[in-house]
N, CA, C and O atoms as a CHARMM CRD file, in Angstrom:
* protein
*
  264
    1    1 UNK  N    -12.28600  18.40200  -3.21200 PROA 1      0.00000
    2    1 UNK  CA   -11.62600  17.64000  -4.24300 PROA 1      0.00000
    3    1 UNK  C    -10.13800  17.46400  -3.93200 PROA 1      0.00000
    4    1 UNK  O     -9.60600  16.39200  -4.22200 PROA 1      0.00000
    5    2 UNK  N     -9.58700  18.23100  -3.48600 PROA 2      0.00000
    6    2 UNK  CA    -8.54500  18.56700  -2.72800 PROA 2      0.00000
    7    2 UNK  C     -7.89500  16.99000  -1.89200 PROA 2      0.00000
    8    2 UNK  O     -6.88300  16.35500  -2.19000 PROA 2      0.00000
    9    3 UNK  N     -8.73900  16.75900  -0.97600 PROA 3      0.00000
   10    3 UNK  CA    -8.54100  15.91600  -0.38000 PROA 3      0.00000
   11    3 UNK  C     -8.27600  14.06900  -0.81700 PROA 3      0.00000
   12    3 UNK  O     -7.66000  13.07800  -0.42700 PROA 3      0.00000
   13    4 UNK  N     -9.43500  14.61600  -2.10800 PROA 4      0.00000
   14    4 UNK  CA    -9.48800  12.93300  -2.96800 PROA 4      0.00000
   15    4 UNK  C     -8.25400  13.07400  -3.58500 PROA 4      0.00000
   16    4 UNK  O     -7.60000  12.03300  -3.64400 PROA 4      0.00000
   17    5 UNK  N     -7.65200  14.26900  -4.15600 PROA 5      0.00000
   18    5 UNK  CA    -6.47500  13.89600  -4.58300 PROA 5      0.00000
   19    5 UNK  C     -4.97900  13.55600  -3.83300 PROA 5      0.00000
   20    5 UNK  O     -4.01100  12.97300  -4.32200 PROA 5      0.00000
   21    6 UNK  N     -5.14300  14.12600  -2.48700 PROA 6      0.00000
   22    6 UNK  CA    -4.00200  13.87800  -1.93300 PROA 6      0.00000
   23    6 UNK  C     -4.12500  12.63100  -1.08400 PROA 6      0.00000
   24    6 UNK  O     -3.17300  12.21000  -0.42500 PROA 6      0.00000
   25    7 UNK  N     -5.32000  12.04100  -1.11000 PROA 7      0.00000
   26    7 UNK  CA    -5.02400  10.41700  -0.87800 PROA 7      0.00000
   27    7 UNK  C     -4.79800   9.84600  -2.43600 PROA 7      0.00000
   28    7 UNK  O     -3.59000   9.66000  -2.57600 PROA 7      0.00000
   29    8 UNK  N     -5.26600   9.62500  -3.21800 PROA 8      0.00000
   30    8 UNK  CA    -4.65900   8.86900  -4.50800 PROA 8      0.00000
   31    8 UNK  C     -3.14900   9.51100  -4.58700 PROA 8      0.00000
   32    8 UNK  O     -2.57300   8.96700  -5.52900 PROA 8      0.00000
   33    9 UNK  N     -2.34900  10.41500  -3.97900 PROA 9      0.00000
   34    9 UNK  CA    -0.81300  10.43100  -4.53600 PROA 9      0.00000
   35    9 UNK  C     -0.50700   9.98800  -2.83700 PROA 9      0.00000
   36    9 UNK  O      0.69600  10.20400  -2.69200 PROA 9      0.00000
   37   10 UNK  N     -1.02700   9.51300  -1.62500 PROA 10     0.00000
   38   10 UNK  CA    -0.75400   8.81400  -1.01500 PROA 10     0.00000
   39   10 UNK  C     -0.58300   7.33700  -0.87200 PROA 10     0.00000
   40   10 UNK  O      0.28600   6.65800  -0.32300 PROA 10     0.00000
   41   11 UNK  N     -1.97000   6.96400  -1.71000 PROA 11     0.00000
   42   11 UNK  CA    -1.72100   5.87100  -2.37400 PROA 11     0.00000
   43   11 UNK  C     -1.11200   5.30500  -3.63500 PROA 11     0.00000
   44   11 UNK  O     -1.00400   4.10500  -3.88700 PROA 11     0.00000
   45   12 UNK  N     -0.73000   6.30700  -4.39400 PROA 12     0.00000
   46   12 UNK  CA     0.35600   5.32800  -5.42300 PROA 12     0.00000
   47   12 UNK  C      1.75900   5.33200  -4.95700 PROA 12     0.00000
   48   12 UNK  O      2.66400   4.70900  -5.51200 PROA 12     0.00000
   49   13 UNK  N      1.92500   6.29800  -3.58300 PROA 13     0.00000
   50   13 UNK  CA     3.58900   6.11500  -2.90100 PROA 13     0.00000
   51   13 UNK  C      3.52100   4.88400  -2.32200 PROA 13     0.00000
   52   13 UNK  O      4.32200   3.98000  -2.56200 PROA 13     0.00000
   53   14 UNK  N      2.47000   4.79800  -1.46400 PROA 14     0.00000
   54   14 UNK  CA     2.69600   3.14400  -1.02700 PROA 14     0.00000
   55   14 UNK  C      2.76300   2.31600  -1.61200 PROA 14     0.00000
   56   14 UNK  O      3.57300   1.39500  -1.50600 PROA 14     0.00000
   57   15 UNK  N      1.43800   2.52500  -2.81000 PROA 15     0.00000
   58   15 UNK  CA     1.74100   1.03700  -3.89000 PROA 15     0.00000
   59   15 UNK  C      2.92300   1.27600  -4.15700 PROA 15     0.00000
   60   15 UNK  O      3.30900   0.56900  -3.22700 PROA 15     0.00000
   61   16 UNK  N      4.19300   1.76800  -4.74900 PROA 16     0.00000
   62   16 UNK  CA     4.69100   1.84400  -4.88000 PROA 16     0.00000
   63   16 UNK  C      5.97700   1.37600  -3.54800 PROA 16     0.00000
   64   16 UNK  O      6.93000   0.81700  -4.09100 PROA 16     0.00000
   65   17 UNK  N      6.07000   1.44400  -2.71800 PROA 17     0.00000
   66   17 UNK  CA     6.69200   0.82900  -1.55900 PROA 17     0.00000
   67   17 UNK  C      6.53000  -0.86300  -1.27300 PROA 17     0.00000
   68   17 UNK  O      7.22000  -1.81000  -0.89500 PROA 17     0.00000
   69   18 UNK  N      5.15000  -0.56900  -1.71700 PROA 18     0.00000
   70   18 UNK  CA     4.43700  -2.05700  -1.55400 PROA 18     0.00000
   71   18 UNK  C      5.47900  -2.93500  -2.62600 PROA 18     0.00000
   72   18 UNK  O      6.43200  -3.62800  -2.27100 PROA 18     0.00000
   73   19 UNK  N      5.14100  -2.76100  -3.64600 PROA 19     0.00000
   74   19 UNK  CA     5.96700  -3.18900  -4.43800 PROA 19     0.00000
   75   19 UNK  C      7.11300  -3.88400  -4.63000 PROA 19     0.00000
   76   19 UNK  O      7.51800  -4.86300  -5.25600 PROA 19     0.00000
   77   20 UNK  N      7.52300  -3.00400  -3.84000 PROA 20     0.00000
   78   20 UNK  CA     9.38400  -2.62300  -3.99400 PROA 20     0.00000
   79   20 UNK  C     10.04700  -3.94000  -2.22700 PROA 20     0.00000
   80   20 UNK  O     11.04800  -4.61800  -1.99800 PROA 20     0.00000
   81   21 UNK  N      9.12800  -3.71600  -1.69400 PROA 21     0.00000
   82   21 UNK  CA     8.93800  -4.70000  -0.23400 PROA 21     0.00000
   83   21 UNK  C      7.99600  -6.09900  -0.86800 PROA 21     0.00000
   84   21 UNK  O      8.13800  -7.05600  -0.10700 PROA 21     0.00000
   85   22 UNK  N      7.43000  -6.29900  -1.61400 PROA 22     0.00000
   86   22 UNK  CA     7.25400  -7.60400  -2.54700 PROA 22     0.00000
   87   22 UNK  C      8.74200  -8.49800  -2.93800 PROA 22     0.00000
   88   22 UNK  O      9.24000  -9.57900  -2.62300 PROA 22     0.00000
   89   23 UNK  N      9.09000  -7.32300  -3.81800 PROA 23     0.00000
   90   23 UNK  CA    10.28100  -7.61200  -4.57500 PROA 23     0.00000
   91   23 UNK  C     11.13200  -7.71100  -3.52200 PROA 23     0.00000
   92   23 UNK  O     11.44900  -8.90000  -3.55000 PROA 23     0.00000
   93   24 UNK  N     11.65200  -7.25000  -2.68700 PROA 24     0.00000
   94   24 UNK  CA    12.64900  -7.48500  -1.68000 PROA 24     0.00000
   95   24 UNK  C     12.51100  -8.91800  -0.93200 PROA 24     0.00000
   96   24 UNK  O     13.47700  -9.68000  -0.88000 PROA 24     0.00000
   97   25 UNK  N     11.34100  -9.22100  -0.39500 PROA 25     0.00000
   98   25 UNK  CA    11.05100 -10.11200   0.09900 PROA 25     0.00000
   99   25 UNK  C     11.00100 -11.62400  -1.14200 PROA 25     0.00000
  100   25 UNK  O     11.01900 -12.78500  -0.73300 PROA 25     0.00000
  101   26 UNK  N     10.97800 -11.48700  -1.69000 PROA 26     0.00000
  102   26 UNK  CA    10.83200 -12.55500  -3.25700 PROA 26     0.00000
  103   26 UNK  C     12.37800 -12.93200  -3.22800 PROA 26     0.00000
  104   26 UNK  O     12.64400 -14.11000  -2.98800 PROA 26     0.00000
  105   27 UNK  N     13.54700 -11.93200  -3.47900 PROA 27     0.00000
  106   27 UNK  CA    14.53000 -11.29100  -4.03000 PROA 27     0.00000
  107   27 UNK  C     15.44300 -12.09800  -2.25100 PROA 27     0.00000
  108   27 UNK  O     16.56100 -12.60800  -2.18000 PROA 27     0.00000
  109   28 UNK  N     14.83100 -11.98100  -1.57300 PROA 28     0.00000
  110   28 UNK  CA    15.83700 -12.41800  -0.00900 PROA 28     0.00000
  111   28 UNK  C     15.18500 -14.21600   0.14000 PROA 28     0.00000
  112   28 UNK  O     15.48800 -14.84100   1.15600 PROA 28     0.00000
  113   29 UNK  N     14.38400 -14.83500  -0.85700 PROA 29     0.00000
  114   29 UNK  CA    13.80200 -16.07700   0.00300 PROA 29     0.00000
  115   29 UNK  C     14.73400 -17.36300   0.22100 PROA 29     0.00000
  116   29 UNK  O     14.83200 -18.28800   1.02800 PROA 29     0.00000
  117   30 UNK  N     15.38200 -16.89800  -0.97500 PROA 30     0.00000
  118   30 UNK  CA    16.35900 -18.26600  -1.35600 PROA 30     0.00000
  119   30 UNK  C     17.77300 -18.04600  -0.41800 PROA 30     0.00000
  120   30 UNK  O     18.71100 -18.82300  -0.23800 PROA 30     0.00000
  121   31 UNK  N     17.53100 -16.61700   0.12100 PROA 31     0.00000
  122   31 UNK  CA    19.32900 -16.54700   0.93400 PROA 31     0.00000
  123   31 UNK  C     18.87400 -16.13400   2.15300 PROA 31     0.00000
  124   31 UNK  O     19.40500 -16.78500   3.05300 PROA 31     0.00000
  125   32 UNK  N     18.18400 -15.40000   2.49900 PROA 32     0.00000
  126   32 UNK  CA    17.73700 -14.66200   3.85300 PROA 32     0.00000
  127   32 UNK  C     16.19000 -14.91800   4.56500 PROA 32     0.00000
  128   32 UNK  O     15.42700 -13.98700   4.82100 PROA 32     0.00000
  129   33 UNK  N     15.96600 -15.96200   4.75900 PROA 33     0.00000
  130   33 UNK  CA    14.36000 -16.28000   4.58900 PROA 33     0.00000
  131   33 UNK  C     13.85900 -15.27600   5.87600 PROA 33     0.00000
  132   33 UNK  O     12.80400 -14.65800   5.73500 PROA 33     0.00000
  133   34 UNK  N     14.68600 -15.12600   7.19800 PROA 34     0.00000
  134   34 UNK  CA    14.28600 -14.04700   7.89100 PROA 34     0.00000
  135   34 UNK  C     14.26900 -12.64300   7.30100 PROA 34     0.00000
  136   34 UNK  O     13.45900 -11.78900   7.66100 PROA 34     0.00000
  137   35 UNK  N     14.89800 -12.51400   6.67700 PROA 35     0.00000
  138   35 UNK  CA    14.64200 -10.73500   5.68900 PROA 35     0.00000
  139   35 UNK  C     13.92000 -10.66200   4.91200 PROA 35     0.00000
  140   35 UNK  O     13.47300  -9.55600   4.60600 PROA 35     0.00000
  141   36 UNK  N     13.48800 -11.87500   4.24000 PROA 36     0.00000
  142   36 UNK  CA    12.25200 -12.00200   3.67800 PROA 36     0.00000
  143   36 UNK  C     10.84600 -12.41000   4.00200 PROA 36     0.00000
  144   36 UNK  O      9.85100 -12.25400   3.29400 PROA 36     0.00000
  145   37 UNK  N     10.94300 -13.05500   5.40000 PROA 37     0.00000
  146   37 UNK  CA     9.70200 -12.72600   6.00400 PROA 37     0.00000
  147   37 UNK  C      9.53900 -11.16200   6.64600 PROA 37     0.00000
  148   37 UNK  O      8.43700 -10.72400   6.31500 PROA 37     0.00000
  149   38 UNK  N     10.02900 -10.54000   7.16800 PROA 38     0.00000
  150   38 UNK  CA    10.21100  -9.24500   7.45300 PROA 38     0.00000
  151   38 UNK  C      9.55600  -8.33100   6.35400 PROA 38     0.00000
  152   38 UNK  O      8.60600  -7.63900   6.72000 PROA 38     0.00000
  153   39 UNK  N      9.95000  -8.26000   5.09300 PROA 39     0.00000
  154   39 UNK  CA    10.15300  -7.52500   4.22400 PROA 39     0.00000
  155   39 UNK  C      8.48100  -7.95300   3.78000 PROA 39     0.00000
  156   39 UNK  O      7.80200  -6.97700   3.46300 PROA 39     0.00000
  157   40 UNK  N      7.75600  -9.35200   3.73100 PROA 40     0.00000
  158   40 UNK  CA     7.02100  -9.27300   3.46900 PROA 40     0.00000
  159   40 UNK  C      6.05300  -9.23900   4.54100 PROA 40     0.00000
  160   40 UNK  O      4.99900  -9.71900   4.12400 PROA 40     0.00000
  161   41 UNK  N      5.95600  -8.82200   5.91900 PROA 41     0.00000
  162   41 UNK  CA     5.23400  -8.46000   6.63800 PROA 41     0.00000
  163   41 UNK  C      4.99300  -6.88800   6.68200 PROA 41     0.00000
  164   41 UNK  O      3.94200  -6.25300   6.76800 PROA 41     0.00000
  165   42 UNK  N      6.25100  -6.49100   6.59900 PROA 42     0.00000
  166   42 UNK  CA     5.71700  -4.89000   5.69100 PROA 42     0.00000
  167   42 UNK  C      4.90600  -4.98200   4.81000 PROA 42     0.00000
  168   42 UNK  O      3.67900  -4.97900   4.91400 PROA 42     0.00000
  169   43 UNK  N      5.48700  -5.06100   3.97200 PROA 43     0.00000
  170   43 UNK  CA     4.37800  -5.13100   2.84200 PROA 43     0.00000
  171   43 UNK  C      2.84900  -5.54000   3.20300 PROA 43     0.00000
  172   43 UNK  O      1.90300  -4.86000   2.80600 PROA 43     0.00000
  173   44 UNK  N      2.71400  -6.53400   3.87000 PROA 44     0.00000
  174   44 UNK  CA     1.25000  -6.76300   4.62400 PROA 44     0.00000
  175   44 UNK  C      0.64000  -5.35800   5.50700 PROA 44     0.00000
  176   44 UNK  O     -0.50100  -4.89600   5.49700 PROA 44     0.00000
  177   45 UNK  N      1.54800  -5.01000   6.06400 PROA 45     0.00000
  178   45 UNK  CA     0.90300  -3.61100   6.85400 PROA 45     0.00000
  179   45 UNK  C      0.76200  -2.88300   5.64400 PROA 45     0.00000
  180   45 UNK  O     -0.35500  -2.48200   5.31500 PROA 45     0.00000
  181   46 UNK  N      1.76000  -2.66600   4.94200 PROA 46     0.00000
  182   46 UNK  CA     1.26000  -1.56800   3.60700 PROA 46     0.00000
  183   46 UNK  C     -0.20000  -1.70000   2.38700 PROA 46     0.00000
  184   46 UNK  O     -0.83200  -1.00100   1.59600 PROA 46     0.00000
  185   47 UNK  N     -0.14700  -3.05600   2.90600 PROA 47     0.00000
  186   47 UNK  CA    -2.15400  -3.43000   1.88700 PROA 47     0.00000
  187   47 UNK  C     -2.51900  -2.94300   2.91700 PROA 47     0.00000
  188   47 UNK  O     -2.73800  -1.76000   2.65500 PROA 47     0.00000
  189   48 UNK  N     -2.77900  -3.17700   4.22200 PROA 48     0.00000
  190   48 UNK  CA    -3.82300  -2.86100   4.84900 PROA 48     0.00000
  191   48 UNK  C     -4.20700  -1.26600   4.97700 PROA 48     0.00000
  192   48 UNK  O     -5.38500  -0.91000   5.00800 PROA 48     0.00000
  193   49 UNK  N     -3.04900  -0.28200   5.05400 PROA 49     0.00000
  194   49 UNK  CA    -3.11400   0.89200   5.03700 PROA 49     0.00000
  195   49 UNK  C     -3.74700   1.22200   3.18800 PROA 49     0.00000
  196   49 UNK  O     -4.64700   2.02700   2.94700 PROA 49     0.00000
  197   50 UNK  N     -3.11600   0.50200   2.25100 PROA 50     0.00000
  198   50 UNK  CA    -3.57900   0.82500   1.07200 PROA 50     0.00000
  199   50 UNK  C     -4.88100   0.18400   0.84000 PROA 50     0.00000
  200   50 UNK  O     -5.22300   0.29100  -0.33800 PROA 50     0.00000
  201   51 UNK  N     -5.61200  -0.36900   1.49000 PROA 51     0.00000
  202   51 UNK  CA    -6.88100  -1.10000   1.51300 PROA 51     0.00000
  203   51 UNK  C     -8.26400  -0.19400   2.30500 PROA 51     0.00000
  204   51 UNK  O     -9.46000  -0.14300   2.02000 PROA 51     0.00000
  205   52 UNK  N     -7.23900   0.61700   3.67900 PROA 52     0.00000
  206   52 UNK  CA    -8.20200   1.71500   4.35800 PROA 52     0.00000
  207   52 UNK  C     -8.06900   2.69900   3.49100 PROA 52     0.00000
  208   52 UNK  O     -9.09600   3.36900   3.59500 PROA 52     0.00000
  209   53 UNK  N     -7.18400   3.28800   2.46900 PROA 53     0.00000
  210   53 UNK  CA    -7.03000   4.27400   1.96400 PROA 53     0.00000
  211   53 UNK  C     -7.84100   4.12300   0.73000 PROA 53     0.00000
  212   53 UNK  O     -8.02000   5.15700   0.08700 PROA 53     0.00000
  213   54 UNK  N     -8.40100   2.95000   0.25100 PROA 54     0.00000
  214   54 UNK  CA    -9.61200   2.85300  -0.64000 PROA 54     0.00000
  215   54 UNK  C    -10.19700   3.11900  -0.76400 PROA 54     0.00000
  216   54 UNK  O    -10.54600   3.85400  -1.68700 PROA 54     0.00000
  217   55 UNK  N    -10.97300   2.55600   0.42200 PROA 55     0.00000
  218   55 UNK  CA   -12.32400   2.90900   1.15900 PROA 55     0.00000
  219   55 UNK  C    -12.62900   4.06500   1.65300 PROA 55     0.00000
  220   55 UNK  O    -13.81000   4.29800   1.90900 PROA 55     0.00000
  221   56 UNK  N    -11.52700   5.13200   1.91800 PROA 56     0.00000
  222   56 UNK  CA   -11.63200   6.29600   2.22000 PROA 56     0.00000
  223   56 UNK  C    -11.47500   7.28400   0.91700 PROA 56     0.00000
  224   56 UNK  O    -11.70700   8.49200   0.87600 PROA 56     0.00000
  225   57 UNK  N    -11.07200   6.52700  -0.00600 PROA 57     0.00000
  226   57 UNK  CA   -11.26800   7.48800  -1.34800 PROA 57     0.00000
  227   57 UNK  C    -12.83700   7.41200  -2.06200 PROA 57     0.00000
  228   57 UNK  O    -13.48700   8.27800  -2.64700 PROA 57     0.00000
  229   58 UNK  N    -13.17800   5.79100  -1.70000 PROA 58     0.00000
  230   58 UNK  CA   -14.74300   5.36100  -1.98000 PROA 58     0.00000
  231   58 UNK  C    -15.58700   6.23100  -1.34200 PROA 58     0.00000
  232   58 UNK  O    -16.73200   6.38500  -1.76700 PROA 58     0.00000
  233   59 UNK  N    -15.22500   6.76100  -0.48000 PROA 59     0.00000
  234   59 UNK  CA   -16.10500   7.05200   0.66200 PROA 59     0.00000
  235   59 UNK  C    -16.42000   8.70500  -0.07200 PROA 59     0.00000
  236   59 UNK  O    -17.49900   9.13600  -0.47800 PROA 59     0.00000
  237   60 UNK  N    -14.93800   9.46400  -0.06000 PROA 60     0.00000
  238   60 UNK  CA   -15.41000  10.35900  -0.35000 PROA 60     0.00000
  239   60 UNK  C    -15.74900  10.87800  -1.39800 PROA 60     0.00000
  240   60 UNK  O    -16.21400  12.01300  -1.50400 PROA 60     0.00000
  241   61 UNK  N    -15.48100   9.81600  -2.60100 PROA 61     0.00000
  242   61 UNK  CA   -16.23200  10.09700  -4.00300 PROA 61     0.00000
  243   61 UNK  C    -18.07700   9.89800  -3.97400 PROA 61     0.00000
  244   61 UNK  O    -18.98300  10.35800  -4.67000 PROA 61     0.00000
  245   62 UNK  N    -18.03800   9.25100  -3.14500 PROA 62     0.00000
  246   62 UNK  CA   -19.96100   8.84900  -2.93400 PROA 62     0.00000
  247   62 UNK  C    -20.39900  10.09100  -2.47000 PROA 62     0.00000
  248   62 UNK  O    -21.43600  10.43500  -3.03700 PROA 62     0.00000
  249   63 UNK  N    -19.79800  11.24600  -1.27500 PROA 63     0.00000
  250   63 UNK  CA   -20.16300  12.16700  -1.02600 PROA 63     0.00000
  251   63 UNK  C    -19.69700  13.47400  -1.94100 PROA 63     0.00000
  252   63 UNK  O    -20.02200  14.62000  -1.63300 PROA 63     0.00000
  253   64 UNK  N    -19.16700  13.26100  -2.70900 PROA 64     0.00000
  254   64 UNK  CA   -19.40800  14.62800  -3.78000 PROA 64     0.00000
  255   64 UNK  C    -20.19500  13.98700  -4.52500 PROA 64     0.00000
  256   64 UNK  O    -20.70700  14.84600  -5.24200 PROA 64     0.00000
  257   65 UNK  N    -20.60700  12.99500  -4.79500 PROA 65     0.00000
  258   65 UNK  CA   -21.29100  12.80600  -5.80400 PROA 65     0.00000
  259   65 UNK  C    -22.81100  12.94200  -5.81900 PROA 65     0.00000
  260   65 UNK  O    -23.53900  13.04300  -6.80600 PROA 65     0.00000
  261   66 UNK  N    -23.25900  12.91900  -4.07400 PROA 66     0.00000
  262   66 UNK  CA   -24.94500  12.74500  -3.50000 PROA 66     0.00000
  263   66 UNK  C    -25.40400  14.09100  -3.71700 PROA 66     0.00000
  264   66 UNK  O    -26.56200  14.40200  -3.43700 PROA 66     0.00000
């Protein structure tokens, strides 16, 4: 159980990053459009890590549960 929980507080730091690299990138479009593509290509790596980190919480709730 241990483990399911320390990915869900792995994943609300990223959502949380994610976020914040949304807003940055939104926040740079109208003055910095290179800092804001940047900012939102992070953010793209950060779904994808928060997207494997789903599936790996899916994963291991199906096996305590069998």
């Amino acid at each position: 159980m241990k483990k399911i929980d320390d990915i869900k507080t792995h994943q609300s730091k990223l959502n949380k990053r994610y976020k914040e690299l949304i807003e940055q990138a939104y926040n740079f479009r109208q003055t910095d459009s290179a800092l804001s593509d940047i900012s939102e290509y992070r953010a793209i790596k950060l779904l994808d890590k928060l997207n494997k980190l789903k599936y790996l919480s899916r994963e291991s709730l199906s096996q305590t549960s069998a």
